[in-house]
DRENPA-627494 format. One line per field, with one value per residue: residue in one letter; x, y, z of N, C-alpha, C in turn. Coordinates in nm, 3 decimals. Layout:
resn: c(A; ...) $
neast: c(X; ...) $
nnorth: c(Y; ...) $
nup: c(Z; ...) $
caeast: c(X; ...) $
canorth: c(Y; ...) $
caup: c(Z; ...) $
ceast: c(X; ...) $
cnorth: c(Y; ...) $
cup: c(Z; ...) $
//
This chain:
resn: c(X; X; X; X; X; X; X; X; X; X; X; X; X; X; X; X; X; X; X; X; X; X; X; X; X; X; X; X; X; X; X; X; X; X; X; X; X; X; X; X; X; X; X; X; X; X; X; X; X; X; X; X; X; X; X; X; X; X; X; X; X; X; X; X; X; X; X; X; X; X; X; X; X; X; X; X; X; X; X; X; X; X; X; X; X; X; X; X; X; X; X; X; X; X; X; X; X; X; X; X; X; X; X; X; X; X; X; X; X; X; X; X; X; X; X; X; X; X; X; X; X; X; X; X; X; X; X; X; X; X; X; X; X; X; X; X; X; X; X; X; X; X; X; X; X; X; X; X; X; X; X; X; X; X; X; X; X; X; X; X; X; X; X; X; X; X; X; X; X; X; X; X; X; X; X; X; X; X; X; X; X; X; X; X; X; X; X; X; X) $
neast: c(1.583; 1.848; 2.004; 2.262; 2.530; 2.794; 3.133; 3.155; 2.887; 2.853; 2.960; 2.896; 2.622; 2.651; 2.788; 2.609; 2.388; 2.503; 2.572; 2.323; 2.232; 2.414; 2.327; 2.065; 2.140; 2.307; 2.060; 1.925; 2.131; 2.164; 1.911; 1.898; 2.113; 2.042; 1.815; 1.923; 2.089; 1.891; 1.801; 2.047; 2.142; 2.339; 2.334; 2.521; 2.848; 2.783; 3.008; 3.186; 3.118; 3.125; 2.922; 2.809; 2.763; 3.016; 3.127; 3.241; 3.191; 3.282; 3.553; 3.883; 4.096; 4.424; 4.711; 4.731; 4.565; 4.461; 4.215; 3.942; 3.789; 3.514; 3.356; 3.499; 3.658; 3.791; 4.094; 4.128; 4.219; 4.222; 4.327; 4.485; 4.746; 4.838; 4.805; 4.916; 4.877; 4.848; 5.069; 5.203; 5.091; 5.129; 5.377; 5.247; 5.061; 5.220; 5.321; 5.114; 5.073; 5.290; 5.244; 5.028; 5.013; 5.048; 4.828; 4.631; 4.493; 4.314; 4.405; 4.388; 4.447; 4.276; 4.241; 4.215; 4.243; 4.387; 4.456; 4.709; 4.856; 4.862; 4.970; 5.238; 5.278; 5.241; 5.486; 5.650; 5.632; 5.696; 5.448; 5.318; 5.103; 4.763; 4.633; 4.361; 4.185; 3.958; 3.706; 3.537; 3.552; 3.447; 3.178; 3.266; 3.366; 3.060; 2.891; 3.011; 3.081; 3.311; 3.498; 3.757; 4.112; 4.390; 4.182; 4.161; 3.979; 3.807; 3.654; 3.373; 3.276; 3.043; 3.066; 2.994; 3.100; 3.314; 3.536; 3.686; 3.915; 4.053; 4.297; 4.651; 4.778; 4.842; 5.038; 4.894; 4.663; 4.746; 4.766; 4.485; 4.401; 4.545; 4.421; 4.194; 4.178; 4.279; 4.137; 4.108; 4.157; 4.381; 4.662; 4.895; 5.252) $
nnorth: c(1.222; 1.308; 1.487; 1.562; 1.739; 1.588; 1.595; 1.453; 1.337; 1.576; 1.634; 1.401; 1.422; 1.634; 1.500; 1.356; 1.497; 1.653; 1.484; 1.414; 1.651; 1.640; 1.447; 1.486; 1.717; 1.589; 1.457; 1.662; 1.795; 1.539; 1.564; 1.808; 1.769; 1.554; 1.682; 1.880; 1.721; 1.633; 1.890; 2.035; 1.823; 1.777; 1.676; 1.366; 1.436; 1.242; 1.035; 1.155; 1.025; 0.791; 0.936; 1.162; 1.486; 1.734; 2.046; 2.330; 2.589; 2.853; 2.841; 3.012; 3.133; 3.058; 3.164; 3.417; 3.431; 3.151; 2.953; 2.726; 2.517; 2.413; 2.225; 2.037; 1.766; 1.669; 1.625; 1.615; 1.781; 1.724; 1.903; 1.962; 2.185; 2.127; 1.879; 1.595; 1.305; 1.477; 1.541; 1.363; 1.275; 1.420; 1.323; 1.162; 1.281; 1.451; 1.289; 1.190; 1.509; 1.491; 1.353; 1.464; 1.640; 1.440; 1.300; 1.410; 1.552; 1.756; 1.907; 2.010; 2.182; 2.171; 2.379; 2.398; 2.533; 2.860; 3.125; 3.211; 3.008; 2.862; 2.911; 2.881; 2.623; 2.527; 2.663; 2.535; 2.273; 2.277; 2.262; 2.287; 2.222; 2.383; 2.576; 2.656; 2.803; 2.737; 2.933; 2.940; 2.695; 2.474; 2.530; 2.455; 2.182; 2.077; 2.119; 1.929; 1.690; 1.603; 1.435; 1.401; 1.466; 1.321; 1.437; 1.243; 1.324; 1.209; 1.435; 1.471; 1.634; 1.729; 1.787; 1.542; 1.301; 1.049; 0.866; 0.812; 0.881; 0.876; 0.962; 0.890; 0.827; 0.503; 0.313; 0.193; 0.323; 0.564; 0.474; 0.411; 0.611; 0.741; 0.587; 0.652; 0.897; 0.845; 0.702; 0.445; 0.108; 0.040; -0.029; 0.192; 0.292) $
nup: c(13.305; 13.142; 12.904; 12.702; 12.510; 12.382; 12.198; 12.087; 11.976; 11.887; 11.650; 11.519; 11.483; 11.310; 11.078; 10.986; 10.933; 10.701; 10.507; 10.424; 10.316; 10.127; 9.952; 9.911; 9.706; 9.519; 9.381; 9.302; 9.104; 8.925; 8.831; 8.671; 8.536; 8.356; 8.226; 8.103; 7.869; 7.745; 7.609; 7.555; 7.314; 7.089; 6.739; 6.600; 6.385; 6.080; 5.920; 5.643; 5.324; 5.002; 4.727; 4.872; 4.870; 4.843; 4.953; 4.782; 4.902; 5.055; 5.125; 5.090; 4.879; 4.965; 4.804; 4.532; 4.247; 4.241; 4.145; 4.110; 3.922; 3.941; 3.772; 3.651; 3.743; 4.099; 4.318; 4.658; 4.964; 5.250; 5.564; 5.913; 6.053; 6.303; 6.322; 6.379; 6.190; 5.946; 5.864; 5.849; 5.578; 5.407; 5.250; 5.097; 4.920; 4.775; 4.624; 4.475; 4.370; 4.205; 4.014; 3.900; 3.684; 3.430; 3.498; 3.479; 3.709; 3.939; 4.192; 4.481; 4.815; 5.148; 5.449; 5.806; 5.984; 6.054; 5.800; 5.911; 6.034; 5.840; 5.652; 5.697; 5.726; 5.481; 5.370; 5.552; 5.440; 5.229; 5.017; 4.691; 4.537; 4.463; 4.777; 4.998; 5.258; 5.500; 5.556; 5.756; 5.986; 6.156; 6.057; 5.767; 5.784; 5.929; 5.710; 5.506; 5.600; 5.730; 5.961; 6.105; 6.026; 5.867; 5.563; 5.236; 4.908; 4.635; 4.439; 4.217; 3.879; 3.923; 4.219; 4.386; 4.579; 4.499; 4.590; 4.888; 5.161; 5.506; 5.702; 5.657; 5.337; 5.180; 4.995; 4.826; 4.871; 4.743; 4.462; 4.406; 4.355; 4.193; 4.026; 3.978; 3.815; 3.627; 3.432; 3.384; 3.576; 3.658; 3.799; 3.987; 4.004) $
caeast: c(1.683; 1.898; 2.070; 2.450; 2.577; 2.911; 3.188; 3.125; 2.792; 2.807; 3.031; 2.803; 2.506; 2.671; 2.824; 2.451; 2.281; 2.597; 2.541; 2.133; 2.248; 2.506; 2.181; 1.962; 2.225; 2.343; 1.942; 1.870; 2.222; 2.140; 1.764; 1.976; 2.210; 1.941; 1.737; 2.044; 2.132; 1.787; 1.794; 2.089; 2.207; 2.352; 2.367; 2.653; 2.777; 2.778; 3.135; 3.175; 3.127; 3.104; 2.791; 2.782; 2.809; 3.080; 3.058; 3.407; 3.171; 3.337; 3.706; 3.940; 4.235; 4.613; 4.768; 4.668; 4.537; 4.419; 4.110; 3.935; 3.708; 3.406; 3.282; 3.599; 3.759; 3.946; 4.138; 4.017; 4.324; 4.153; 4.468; 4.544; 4.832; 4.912; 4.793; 5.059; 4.861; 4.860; 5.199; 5.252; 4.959; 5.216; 5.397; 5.120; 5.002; 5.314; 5.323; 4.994; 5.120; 5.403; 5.136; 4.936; 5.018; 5.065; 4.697; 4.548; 4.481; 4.329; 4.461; 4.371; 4.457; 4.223; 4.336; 4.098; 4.308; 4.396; 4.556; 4.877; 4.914; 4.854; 5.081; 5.381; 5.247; 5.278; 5.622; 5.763; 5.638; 5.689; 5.356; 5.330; 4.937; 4.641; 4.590; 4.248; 4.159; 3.790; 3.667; 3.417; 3.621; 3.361; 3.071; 3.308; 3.339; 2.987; 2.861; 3.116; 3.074; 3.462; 3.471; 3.856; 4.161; 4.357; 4.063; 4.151; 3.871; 3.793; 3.529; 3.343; 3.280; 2.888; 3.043; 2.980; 3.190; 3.349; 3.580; 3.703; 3.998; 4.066; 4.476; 4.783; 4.778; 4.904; 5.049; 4.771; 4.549; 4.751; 4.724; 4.345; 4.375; 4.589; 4.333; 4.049; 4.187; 4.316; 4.006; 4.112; 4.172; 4.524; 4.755; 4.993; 5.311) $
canorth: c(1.184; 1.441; 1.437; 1.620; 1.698; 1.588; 1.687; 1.314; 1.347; 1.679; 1.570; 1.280; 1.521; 1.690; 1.452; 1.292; 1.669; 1.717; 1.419; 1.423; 1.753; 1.651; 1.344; 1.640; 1.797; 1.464; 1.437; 1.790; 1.798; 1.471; 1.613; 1.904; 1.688; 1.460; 1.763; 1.963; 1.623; 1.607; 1.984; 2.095; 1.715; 1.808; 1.520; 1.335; 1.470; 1.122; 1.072; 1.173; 0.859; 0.815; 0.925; 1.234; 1.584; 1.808; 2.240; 2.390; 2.740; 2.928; 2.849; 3.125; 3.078; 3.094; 3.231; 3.467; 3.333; 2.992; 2.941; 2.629; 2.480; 2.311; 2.171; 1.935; 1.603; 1.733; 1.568; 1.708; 1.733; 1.888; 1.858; 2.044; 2.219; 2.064; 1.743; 1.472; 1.224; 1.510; 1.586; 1.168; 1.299; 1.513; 1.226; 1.069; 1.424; 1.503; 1.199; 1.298; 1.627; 1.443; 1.269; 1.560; 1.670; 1.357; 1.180; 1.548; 1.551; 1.898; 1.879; 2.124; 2.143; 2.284; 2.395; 2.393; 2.629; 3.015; 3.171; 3.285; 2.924; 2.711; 2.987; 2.834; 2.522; 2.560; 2.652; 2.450; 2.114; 2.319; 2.225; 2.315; 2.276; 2.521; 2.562; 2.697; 2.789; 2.731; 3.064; 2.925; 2.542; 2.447; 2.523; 2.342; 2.024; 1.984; 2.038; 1.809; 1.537; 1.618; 1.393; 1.355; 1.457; 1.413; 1.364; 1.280; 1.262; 1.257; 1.455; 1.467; 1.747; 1.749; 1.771; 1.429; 1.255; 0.914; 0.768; 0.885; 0.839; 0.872; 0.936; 0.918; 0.739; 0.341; 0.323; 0.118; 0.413; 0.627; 0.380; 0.383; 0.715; 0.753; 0.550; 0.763; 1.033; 0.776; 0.640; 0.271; 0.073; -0.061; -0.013; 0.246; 0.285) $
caup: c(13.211; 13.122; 12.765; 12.700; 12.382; 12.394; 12.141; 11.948; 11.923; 11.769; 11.540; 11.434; 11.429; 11.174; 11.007; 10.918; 10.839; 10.556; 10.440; 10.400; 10.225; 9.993; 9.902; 9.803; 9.613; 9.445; 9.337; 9.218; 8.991; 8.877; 8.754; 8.620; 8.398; 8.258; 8.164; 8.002; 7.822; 7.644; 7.533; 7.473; 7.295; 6.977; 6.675; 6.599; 6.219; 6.002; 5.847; 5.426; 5.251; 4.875; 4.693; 4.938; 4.845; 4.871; 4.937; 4.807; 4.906; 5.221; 5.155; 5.072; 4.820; 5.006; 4.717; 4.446; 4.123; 4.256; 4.141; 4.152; 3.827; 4.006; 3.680; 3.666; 3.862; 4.175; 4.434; 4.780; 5.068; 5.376; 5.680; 6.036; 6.085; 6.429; 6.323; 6.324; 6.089; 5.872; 5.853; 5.775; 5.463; 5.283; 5.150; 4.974; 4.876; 4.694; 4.547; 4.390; 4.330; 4.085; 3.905; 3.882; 3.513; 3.368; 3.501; 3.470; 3.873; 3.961; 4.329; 4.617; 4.956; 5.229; 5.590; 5.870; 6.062; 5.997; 5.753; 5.946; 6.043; 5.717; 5.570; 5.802; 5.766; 5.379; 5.399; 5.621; 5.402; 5.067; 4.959; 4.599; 4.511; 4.542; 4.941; 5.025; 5.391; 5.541; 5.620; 5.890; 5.993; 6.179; 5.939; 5.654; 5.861; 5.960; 5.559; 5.447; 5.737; 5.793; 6.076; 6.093; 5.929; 5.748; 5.483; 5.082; 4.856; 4.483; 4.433; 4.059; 3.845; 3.994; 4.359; 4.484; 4.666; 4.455; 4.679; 5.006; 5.248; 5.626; 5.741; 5.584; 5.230; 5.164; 4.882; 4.761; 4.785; 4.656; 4.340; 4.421; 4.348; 4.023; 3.897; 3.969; 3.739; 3.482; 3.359; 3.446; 3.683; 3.677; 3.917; 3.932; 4.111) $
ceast: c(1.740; 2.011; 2.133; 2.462; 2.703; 3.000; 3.157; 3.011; 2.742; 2.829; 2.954; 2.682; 2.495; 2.689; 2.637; 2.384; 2.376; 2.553; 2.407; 2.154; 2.288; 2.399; 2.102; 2.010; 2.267; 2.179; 1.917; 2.009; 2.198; 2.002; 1.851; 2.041; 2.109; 1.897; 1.877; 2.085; 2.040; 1.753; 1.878; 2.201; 2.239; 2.377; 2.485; 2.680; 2.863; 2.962; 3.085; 3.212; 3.088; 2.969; 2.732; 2.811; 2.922; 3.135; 3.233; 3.322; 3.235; 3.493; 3.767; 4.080; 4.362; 4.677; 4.716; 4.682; 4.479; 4.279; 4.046; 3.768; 3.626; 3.374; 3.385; 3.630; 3.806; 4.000; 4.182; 4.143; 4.217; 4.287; 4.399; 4.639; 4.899; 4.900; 4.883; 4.995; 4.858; 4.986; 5.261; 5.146; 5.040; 5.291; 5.365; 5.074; 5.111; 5.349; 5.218; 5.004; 5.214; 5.360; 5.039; 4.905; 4.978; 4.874; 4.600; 4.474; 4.435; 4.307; 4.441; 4.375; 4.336; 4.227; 4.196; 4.140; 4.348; 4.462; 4.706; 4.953; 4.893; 4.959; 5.193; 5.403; 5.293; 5.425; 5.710; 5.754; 5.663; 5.585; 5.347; 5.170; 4.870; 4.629; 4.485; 4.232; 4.013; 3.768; 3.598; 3.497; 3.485; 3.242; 3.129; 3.272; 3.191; 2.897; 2.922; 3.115; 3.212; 3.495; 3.657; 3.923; 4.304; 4.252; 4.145; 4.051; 3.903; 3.659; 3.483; 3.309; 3.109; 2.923; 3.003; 3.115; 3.246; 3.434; 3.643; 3.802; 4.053; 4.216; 4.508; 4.705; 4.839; 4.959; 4.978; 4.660; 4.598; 4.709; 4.581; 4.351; 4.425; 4.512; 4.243; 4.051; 4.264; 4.227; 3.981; 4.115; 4.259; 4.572; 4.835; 5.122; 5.374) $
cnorth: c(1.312; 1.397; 1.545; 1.603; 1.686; 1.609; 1.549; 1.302; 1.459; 1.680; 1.470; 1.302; 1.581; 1.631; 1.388; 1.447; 1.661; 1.602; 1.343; 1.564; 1.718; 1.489; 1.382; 1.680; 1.698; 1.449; 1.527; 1.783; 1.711; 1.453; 1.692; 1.832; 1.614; 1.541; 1.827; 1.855; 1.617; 1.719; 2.022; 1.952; 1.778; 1.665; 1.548; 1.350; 1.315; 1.181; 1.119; 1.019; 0.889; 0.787; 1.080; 1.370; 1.671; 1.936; 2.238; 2.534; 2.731; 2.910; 2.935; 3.065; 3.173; 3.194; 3.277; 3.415; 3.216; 3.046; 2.773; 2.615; 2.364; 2.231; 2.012; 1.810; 1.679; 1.638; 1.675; 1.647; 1.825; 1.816; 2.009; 2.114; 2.154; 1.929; 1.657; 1.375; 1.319; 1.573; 1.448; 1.239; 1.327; 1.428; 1.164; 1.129; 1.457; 1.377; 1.219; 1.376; 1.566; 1.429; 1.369; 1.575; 1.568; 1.281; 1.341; 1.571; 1.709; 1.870; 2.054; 2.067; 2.229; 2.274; 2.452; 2.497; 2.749; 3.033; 3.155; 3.137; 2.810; 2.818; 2.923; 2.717; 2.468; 2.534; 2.624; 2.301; 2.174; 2.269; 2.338; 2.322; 2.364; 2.496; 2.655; 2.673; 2.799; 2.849; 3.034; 2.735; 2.502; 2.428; 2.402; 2.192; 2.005; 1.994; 1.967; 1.689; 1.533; 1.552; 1.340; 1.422; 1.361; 1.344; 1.341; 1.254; 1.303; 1.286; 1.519; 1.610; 1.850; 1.795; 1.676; 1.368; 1.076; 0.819; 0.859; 0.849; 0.899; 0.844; 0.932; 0.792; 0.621; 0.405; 0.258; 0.240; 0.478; 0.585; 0.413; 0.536; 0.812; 0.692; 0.569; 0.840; 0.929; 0.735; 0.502; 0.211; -0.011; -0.008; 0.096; 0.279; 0.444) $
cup: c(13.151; 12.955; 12.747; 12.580; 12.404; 12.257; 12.033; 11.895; 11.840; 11.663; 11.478; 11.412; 11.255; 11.015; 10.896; 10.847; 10.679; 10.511; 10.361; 10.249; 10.089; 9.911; 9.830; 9.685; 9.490; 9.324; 9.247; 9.093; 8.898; 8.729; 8.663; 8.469; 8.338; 8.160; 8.031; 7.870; 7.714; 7.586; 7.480; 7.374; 7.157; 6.881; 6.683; 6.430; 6.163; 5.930; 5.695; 5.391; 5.063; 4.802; 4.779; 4.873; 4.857; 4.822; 4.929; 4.838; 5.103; 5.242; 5.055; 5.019; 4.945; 4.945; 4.602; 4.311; 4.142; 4.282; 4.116; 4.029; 3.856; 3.889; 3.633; 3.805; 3.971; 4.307; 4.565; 4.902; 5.187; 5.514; 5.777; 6.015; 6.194; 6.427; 6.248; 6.243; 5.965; 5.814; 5.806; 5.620; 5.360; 5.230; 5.057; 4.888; 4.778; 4.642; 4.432; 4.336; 4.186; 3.994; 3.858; 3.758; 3.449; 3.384; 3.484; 3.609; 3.910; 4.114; 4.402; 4.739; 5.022; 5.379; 5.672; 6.033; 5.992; 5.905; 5.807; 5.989; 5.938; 5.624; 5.631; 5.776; 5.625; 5.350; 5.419; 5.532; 5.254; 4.956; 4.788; 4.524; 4.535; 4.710; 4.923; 5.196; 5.425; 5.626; 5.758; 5.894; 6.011; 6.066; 5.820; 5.682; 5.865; 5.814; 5.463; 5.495; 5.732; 5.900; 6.160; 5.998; 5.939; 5.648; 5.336; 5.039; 4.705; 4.466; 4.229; 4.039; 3.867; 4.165; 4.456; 4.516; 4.569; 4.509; 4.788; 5.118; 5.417; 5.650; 5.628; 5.446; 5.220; 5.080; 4.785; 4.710; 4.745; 4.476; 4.330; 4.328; 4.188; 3.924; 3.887; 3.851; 3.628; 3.363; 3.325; 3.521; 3.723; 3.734; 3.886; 4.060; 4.214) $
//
């Protein structure tokens, strides 16, 4: 009996070896990713909810003179620059801003992007409050539970967190929010 490799059978030789191979390979990557998955898994950081702390340490005033009186009320803007729900924010924010004086509102912004671009960013929306930039973003976000912006919050004169908002403002919360710093709880428009 005499046995010929012909040009189909080499071809279907091969075809079976690569594919025994790429079986192996499928197996060992597979070990690979599991393992990598269970060391290097990082948590997931919990959103800011009210009752939570919040660090104004590591952000850097915008403009000179803005200083920022931890021991007081403040209403807490943290925005993007490139972020389009935070560019819908500045409406609600300068609405706030209006009310500022009048409900005694000590209002800060803080930018989770650079200087050279929350300076532009500034500018272009003619933001008028304190701006503060997060020296380290990262770091800010994950001791804040920043999980999203744009964020508002009202945070007390201890640094906790009393109520807390996610995106652009209603006009409900803005209300919610005039009546944080009012000391009632009636509506406002």
């Amino acid at each position: 009996m005499r046995f010929t490799i012909t040009g189909r059978t080499a071809y279907q030789a091969f075809i079976h070896i690569a594919l025994i191979v790429l079986g192996i390979e499928v197996v060992i990557l597979a070990n690979q990713n599991r393992h990598l998955k269970g060391v290097n898994q990082t948590p997931e950081i919990v959103a800011l909810k009210t009752g939570d702390s919040f660090s104004l340490s590591g952000i850097v005033a915008l403009g000179s003179g803005w200083q920022i009186d931890s021991t007081s009320k403040q209403l807490i803007c943290v925005f993007a620059t490139k972020c389009p729900f935070c560019q819908k924010a500045i409406a609600g924010w300068k609405r706030l801003d209006s009310l500022r004086v009048a409900r005694r509102i000590t209002m800060i912004g803080i930018s989770v992007d650079s200087v050279l671009e929350t300076r532009k960013f500034v500018a272009e929306n003619a933001i008028g409050w304190p701006i503060f930039v997060a020296g380290d973003p990262k770091e800010f976000k994950k001791m804040n539970h920043v999980t999203g912006v744009p964020l508002t919050a009202v945070r007390s004169g201890t640094g906790t967190v009393e109520q807390v908002w996610l995106g652009p403002l209603s006009p409900e919360n803005i209300s919610e929010v005039a009546s944080a710093f009012s000391g009632n709880n009636t509506k406002h428009p």
